[in-house]
Every structure is written in C-alpha cells, then in structure tokens.
C-alpha positions as a Markdown table, in Angstrom:
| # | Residue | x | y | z |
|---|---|---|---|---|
| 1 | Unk | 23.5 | 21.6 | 30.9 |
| 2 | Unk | 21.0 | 18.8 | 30.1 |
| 3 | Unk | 21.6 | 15.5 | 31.7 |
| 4 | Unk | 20.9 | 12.8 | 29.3 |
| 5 | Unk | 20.9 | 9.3 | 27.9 |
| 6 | Unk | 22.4 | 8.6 | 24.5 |
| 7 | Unk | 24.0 | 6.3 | 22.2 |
| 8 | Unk | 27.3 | 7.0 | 20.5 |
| 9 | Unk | 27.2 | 3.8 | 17.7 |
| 10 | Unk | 24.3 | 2.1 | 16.0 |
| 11 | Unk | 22.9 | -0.9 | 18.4 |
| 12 | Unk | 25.6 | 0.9 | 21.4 |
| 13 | Unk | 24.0 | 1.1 | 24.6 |
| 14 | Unk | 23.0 | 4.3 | 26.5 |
| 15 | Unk | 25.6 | 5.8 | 28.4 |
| 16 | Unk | 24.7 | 9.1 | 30.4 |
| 17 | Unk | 25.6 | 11.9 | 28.3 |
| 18 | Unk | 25.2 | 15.8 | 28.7 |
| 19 | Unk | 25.4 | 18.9 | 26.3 |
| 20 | Unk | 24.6 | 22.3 | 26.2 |
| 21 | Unk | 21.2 | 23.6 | 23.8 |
| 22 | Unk | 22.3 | 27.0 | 24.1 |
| 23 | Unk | 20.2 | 29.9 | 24.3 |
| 24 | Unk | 15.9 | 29.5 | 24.6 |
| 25 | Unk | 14.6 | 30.2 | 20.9 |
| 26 | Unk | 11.7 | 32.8 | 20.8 |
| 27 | Unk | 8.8 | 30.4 | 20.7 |
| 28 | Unk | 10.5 | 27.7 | 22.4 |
| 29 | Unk | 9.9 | 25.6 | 25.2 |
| 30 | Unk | 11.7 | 23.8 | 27.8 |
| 31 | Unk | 10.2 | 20.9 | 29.6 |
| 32 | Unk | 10.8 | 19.2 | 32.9 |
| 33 | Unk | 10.9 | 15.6 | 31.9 |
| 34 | Unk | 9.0 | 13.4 | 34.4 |
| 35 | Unk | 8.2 | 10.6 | 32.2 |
| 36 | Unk | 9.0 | 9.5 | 28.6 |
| 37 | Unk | 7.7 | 6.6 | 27.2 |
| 38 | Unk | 9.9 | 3.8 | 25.1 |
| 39 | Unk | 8.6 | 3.1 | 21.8 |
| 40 | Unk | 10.1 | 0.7 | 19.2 |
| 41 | Unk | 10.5 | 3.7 | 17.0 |
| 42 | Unk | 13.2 | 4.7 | 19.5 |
| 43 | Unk | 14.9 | 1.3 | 19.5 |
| 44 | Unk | 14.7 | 1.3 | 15.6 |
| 45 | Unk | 16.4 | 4.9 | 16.1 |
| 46 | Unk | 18.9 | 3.3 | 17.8 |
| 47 | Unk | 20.0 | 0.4 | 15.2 |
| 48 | Unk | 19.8 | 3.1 | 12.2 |
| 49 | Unk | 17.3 | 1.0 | 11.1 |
| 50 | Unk | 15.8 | 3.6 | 8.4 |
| 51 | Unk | 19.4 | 5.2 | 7.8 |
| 52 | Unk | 18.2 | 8.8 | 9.0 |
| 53 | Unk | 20.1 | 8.1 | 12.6 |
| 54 | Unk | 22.9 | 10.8 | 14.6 |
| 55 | Unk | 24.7 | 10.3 | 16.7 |
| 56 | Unk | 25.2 | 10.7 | 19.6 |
| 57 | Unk | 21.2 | 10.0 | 19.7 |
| 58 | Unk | 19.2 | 11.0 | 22.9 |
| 59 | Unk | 16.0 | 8.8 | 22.3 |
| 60 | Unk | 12.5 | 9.5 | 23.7 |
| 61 | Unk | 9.3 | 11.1 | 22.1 |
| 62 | Unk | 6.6 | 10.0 | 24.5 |
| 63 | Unk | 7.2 | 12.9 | 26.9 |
| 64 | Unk | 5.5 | 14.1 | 29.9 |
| 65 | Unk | 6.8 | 16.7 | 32.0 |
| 66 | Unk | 6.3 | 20.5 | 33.3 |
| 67 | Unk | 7.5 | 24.0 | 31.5 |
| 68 | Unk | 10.6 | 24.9 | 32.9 |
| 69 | Unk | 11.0 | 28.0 | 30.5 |
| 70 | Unk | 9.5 | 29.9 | 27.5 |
| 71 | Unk | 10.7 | 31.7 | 24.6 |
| 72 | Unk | 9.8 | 35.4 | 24.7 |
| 73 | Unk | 6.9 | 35.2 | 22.3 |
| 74 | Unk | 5.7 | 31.7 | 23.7 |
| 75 | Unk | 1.7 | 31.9 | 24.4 |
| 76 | Unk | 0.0 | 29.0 | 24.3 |
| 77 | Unk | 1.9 | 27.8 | 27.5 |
| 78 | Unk | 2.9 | 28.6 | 31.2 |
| 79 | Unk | 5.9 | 27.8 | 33.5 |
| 80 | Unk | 4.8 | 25.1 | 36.2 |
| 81 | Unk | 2.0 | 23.6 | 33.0 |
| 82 | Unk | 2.0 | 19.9 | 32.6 |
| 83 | Unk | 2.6 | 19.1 | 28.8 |
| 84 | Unk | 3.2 | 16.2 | 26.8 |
| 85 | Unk | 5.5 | 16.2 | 23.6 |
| 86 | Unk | 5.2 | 13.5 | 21.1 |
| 87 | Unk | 6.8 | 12.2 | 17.4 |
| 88 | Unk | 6.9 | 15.8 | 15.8 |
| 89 | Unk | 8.5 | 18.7 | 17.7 |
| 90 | Unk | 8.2 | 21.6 | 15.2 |
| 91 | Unk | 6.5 | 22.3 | 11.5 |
| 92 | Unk | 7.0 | 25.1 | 9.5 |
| 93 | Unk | 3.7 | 26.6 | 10.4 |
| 94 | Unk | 3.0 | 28.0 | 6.9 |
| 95 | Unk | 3.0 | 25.6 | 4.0 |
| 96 | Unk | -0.2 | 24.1 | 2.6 |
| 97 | Unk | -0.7 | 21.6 | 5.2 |
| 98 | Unk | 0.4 | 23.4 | 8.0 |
| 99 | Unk | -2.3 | 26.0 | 6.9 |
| 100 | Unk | -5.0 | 23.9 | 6.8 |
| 101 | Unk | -4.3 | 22.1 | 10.0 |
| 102 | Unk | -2.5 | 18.8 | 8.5 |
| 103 | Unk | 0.8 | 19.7 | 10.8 |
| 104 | Unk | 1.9 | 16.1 | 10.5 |
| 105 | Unk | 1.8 | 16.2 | 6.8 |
| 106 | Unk | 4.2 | 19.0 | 6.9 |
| 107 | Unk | 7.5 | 17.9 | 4.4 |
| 108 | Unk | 10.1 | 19.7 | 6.6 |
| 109 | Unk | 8.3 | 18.9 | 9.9 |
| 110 | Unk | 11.1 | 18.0 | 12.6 |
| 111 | Unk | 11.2 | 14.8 | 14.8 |
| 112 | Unk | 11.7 | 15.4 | 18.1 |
| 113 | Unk | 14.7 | 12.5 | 17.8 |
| 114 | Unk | 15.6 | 13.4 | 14.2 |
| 115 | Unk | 18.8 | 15.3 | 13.9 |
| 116 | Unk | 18.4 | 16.4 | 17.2 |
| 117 | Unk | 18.5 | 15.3 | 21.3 |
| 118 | Unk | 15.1 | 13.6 | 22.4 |
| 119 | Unk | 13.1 | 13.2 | 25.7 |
| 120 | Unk | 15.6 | 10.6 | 27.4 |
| 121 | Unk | 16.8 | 13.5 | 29.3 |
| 122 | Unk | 16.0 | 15.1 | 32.5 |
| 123 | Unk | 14.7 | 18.1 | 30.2 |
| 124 | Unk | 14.2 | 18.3 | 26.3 |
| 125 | Unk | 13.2 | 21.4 | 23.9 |
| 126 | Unk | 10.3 | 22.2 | 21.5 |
| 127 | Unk | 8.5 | 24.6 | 19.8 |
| 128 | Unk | 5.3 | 25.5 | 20.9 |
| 129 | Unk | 2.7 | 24.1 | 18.6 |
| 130 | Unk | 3.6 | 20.6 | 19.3 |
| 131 | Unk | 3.5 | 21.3 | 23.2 |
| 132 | Unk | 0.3 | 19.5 | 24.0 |
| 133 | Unk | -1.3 | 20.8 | 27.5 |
| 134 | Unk | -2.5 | 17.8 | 29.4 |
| 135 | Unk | -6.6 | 18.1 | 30.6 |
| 136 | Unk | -7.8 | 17.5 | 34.1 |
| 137 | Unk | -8.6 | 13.6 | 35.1 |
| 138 | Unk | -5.3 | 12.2 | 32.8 |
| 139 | Unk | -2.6 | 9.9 | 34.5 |
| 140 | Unk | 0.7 | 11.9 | 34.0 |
| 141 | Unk | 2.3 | 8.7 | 34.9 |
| 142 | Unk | 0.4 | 6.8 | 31.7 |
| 143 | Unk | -0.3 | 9.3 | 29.5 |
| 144 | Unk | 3.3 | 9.5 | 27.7 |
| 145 | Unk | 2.5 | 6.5 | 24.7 |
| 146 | Unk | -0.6 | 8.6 | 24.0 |
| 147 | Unk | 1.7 | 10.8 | 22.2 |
| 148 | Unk | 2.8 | 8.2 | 19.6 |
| 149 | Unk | 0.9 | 4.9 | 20.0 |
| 150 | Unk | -2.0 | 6.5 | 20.9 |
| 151 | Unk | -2.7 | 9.1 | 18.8 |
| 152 | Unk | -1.3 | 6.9 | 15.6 |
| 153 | Unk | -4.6 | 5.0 | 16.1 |
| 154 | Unk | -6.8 | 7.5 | 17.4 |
| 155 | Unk | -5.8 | 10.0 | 14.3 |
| 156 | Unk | -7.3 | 7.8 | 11.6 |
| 157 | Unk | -10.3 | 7.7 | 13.5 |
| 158 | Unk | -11.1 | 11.1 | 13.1 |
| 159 | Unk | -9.9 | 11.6 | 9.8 |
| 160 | Unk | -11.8 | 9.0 | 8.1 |
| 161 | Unk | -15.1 | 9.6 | 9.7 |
| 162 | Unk | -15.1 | 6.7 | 11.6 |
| 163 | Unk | -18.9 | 6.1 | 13.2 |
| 164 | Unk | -20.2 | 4.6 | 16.3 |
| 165 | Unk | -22.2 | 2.4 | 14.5 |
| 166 | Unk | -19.6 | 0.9 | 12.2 |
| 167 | Unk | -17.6 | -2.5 | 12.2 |
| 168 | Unk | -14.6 | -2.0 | 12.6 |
| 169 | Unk | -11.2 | -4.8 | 12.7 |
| 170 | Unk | -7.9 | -4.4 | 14.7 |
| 171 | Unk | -5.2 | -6.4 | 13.6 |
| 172 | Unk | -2.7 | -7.0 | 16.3 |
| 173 | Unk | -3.1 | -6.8 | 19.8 |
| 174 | Unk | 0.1 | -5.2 | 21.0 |
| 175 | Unk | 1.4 | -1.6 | 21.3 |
| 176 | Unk | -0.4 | 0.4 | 19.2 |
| 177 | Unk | -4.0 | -2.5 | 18.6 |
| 178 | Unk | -4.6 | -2.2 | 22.5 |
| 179 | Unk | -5.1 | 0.9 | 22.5 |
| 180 | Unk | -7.0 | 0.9 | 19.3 |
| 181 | Unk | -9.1 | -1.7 | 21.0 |
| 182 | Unk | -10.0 | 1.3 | 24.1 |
| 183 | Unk | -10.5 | 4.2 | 21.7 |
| 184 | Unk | -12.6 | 1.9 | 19.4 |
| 185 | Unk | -14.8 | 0.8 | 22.4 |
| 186 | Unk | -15.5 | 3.8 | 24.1 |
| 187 | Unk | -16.4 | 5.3 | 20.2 |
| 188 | Unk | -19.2 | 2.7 | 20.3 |
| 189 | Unk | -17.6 | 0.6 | 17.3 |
| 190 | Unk | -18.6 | -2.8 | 17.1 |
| 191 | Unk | -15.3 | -4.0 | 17.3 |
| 192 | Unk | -13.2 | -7.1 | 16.3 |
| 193 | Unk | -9.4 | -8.4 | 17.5 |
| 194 | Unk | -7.4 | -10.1 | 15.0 |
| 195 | Unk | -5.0 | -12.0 | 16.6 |
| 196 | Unk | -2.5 | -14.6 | 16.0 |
| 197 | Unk | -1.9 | -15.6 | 19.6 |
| 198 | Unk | -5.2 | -17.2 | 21.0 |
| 199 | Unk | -4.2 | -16.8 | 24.3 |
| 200 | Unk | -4.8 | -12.8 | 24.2 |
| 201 | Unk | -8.8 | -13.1 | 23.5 |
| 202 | Unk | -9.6 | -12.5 | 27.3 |
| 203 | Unk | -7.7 | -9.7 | 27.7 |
| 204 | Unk | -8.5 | -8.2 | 23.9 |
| 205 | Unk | -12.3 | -8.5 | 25.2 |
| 206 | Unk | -11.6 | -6.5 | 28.4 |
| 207 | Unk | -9.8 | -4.3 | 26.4 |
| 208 | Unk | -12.8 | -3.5 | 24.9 |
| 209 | Unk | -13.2 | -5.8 | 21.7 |
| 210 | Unk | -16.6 | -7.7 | 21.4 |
| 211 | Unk | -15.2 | -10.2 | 19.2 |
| 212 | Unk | -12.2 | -12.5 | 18.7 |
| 213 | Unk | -10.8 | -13.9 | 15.5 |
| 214 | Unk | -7.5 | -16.4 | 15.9 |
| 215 | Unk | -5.5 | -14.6 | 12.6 |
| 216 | Unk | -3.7 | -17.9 | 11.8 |
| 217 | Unk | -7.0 | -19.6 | 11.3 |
| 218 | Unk | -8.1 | -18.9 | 7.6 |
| 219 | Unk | -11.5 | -20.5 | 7.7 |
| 220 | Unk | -12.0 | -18.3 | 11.0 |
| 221 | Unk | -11.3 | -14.7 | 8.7 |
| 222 | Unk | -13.3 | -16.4 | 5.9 |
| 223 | Unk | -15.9 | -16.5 | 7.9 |
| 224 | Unk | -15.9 | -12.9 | 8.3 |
| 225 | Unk | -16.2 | -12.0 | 4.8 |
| 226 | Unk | -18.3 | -8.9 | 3.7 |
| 227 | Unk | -18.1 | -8.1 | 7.8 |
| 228 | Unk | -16.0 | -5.0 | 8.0 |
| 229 | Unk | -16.6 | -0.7 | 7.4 |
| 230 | Unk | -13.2 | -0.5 | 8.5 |
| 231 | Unk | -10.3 | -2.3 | 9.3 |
| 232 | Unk | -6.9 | -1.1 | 11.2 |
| 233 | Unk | -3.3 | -2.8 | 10.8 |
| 234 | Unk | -1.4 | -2.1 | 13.5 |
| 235 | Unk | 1.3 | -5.0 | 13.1 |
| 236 | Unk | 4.9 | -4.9 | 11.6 |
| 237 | Unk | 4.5 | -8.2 | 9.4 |
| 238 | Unk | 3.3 | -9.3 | 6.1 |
| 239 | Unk | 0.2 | -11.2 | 5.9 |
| 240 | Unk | -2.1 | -12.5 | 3.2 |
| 241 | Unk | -3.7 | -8.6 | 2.7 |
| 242 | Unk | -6.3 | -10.2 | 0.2 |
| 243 | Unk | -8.3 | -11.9 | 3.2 |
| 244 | Unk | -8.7 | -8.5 | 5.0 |
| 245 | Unk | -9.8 | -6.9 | 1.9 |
| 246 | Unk | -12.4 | -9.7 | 1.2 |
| 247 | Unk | -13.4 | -9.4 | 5.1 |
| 248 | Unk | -14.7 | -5.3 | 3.9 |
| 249 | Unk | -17.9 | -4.7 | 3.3 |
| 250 | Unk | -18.7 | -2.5 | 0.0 |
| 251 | Unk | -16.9 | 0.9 | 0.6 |
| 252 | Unk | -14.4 | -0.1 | 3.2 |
| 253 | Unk | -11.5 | 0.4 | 4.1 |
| 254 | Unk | -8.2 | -1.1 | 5.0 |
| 255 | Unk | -5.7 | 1.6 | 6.9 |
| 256 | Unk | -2.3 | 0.7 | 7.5 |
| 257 | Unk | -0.9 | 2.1 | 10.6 |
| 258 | Unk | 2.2 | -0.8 | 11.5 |
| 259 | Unk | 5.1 | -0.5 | 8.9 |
| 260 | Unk | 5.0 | -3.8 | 7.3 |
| 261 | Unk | 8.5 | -4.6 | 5.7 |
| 262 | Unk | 7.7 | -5.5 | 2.2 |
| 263 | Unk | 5.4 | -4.5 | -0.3 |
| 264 | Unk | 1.3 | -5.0 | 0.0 |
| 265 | Unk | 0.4 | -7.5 | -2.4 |
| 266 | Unk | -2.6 | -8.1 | -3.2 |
| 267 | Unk | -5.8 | -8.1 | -6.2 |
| 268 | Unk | -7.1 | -5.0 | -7.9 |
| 269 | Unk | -10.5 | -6.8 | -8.6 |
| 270 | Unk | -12.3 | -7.2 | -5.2 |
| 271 | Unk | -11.3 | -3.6 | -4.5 |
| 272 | Unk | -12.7 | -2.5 | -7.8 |
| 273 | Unk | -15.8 | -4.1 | -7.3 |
| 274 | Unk | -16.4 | -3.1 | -3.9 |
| 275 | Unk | -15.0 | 0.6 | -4.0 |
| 276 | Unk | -12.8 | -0.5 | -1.1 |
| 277 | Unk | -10.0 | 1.5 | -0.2 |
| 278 | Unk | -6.2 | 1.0 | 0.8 |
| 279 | Unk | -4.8 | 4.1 | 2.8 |
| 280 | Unk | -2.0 | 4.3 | 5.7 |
| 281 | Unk | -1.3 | 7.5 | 8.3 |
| 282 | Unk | 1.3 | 9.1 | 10.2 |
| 283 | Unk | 0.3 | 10.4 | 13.7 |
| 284 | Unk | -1.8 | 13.2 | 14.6 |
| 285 | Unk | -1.8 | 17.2 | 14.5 |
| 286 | Unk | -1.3 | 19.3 | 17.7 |
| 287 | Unk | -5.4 | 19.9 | 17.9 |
| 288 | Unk | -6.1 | 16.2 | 17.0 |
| 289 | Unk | -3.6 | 15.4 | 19.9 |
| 290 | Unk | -5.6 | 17.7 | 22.2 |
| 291 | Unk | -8.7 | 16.0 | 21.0 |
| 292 | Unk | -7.4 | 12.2 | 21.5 |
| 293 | Unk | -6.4 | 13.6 | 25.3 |
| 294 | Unk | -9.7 | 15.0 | 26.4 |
| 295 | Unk | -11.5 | 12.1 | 24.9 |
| 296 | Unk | -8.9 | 9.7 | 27.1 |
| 297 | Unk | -9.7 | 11.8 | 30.1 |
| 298 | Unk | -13.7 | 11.8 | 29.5 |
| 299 | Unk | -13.7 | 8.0 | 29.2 |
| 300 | Unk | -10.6 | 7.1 | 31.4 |
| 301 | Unk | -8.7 | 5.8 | 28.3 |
| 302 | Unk | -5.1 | 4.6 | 29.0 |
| 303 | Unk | -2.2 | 2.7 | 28.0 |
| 304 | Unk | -1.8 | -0.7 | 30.0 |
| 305 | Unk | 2.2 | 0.3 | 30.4 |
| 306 | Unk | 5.0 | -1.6 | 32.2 |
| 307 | Unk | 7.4 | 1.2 | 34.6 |
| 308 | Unk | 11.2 | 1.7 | 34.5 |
| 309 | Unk | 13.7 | 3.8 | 36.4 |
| 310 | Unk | 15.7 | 6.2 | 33.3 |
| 311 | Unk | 18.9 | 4.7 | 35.5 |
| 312 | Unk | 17.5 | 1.1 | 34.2 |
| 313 | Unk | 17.2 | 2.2 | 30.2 |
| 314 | Unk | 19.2 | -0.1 | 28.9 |
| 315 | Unk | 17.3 | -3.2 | 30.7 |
| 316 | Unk | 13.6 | -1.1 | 28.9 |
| 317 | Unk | 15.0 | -1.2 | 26.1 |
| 318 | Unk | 16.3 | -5.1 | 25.9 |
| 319 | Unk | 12.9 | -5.7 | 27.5 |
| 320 | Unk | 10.9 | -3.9 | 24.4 |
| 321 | Unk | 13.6 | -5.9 | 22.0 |
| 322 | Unk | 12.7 | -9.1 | 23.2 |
| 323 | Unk | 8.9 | -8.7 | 22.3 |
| 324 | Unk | 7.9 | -8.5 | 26.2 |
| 325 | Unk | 6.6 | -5.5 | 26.8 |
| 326 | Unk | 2.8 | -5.4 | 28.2 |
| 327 | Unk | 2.2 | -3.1 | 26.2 |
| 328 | Unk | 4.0 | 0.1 | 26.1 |
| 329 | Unk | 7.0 | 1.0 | 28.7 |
| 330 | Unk | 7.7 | 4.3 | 30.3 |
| 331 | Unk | 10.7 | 5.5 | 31.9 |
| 332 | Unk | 10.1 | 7.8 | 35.4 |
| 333 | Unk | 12.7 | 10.2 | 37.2 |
C-alpha cells in the first residue's frame, strides 16, 4: 500500500489517505519519496481551478526520492538511484514531438497529478523517461522545484537561443523569476528585475540581477525602451503588455511563462515594425531537465525554499495560499 495525502472535495483539506497501484508496469518506476516540493499548480489542483481535477487527488510533482523498484524492461535506472520526477510522468514516446525530443509538447503526455495519485505520498510511480537521475554536487533537500519552477524558466532558455551576451528582463520576482534571476546570472545575461514591490531590489541583486526597475513606475520602464533581446513573464497578472514590448529591442522577444488570467492585449504595430516576437512555454523535456540539473550543480544553482514536515501539509499549503512563501516550499519525511 502507498501511504498518502489527498483531498476528497475541491478546496477540502488533506487527510491521510492510502490505496493500492497494483502490479509494477514493465517500464515503470517506483520512488522513495524523500521530498516533494509544493507548487501553486498543486494548490490550483486542489480548488479545480482549470476543471481537469479527480478526486480523491494526491498532489505533488516536485519529487525527490530513491528507486524502490523497476519494471522488467526499465534501463535507464537502478534501485538505491536518487531521481527527481517533475510536471509530466509519461509521453507516448512516438508521436512527432516525442520523436524529435519535444516530450513536453506531447498531446497525450500524462501529469504526474492528472487523473492520477501524485508525489504527496511516501512513494509515487512513473515511467521511465521522465525519471530524471540527479548529478553529483545537487541539494536533494532543494532540488525538488527544479522540476517545475525551475526548469519552466530554464527550458525557454535553451530553446530560444538565449546568449550570454544578451539583455534580458524578468518580470516578477517570486517562485518561478528567482530562479530565473540565478540561471540568468550564471548564463552571463545582463540581467534586469521587474518588480512591483521595491522592497525586493536587494535581494533580486543578490539573486543575481544587475539591475532593478520598480514595475509600478511607468516613467521607470519607459526609460528602458529599445533595452531588451529578451524578456521573461513569470507573474500570474495582467499588466500593460505594450510597455514590455516597447522596452524590446528590434527582434526581441516577449515569453510568457506565468499564466496571466485574461487575454494579452496589446498593438500589432510596434511588433511589426520591430520583428518582435510574442511566444509562451510549457516546462522542459527529460534531456533538457538533465541539462538544467547539471548546469545547477556546475554553478551551485538552487531554489531559496522554505521546509515543512508532510504531517504539517495543510499549514504549506495555507502558507503558499496566503502569498508567503519565500520562494518555493518543500515537504520532507
């Protein structure tokens, strides 16, 4: 049996729960979880939020943990191996995208808390390919929001040819931007916070931004017109999207990574003009993962994270709610 923490109603509070997952599936894997991480794509599970929610729902897909077992034609892993496990658990490993290494592009790809029990758990199931060995030098005890937050912002990096020697903005300082802010630095961006709480530029500068702009001050974004090869949105809000696209320089780009609620408004003409661009992403693929881990490890990236006992769950979760989280929690047994 699996010991585990889930929710019977929408907004309903975690309440221990066990089941059965029957037998091992041939290129299965069963993990030891030591750590999961709390995201607010697990408290958004939770509230059925995007209407795709079952329960009971067992949330958690910022896993860390050890193999406890392998299918019969598992390879890539061993018993006793640290491994992480993150947003997707499994994709259909032939379609177009799958083929060509886009995994997370994969229509049918399954969520590790979609239709079925996440890491909350004292142990939680995946297939293979999206079982991510963790390299020598990384924090088991921090790495866990790599597997979401992190490689959400790390994954657009790659895939839009991001260079050392470009300008690059981070809007929102939170969750997913602080970690954006670490990647961005050790890349050798030039890199810029967008904030609209003053009181974060210290710690967005030790974070590794080299400059500051106060987002609720308009003449302060003005003034950073034409400034920009790329800019990432990491927040959940709508904001005047016409600034940031006059704050590009000719052939820039403005990637969406936060889900903002309603729809991006904003003028064809500067875009036109400038051959800007407006694109968005979902996380990462199971070798973009391994890359965003062993670059973590070669310049001691991490998460700043807040810990929790899995008995105290509930309290992680009212903490993330309230908008106190510093910046990413994760849950230990």
């Amino acid at each position: 049996m699996i010991h585990a923490y889930a929710a019977k109603t929408a907004g309903g509070l975690l309440e221990p729960f066990e089941y059965d997952p029957g037998a091992l599936k041939d290129e299965e894997v069963e993990i030891n979880v030591e750590y999961c991480g709390v995201c607010h794509s697990d408290l958004s599970m939770l509230k059925n939020d995007w209407g795709i929610s079952q329960y009971p729902l067992i949330p958690g897909h910022e896993v860390v943990g050890t193999i406890a077992a392998v299918g019969d034609r598992v390879t890539t892993v061993k018993i006793g191996q640290r491994v992480g496990l993150g947003w997707f658990s499994h994709s259909c490993m032939h379609c177009e995208w799958c083929m060509s290494g886009n995994h997370n592009l994969c229509l049918t790809a399954e969520k590790t808390i979609v239709g079925r029990y996440g890491g909350f758990a004292d142990k939680v199931r995946a297939h293979e390919e999206w079982v991510t060995p963790l390299p020598e030098g990384i924090n088991p005890a921090k790495v866990g929001p790599l597997f979401c937050g992190g490689i959400t912002v790390f994954n657009p990096i790659v895939q839009f040819d991001v260079k050392p020697t470009d300008k690059v903005g981070v809007i929102g300082i939170g969750g997913l931007g602080h970690m954006a802010l670490r990647f961005l630095q050790a890349w050798g961006c030039d890199v810029t916070a967008f904030s609209t709480n003053p009181d974060k530029e210290s710690e967005a500068r030790e974070l590794g931004a080299t400059h500051f702009v106060n987002s609720r001050d308009t003449k302060a974004i003005e003034a950073v017109t034409n400034s920009f090869d790329f800019i990432l949105s990491t927040v959940n809000a709508d904001l005047d999207w016409g600034i940031y696209i006059n704050a590009l320089r000719p052939k820039g780009r403005l990637h969406f990574v936060g889900v903002v609620p309603n729809a991006i408004q904003m003028g064809a003409f500067p875009i036109i003009l400038g051959q800007k661009s407006l694109s968005g992403s979902p996380l990462g693929s199971p070798t973009t993962t391994a890359k965003m881990l062993d670059f973590a490890a070669r310049h001691g990236i991490e998460p700043v994270t807040e810990t929790f006992d899995f008995s105290q769950v509930n309290e992680a979760i009212a903490h993330l709610e309230a908008g106190k989280a510093r910046y990413r929690i994760v849950l230990q047994h």
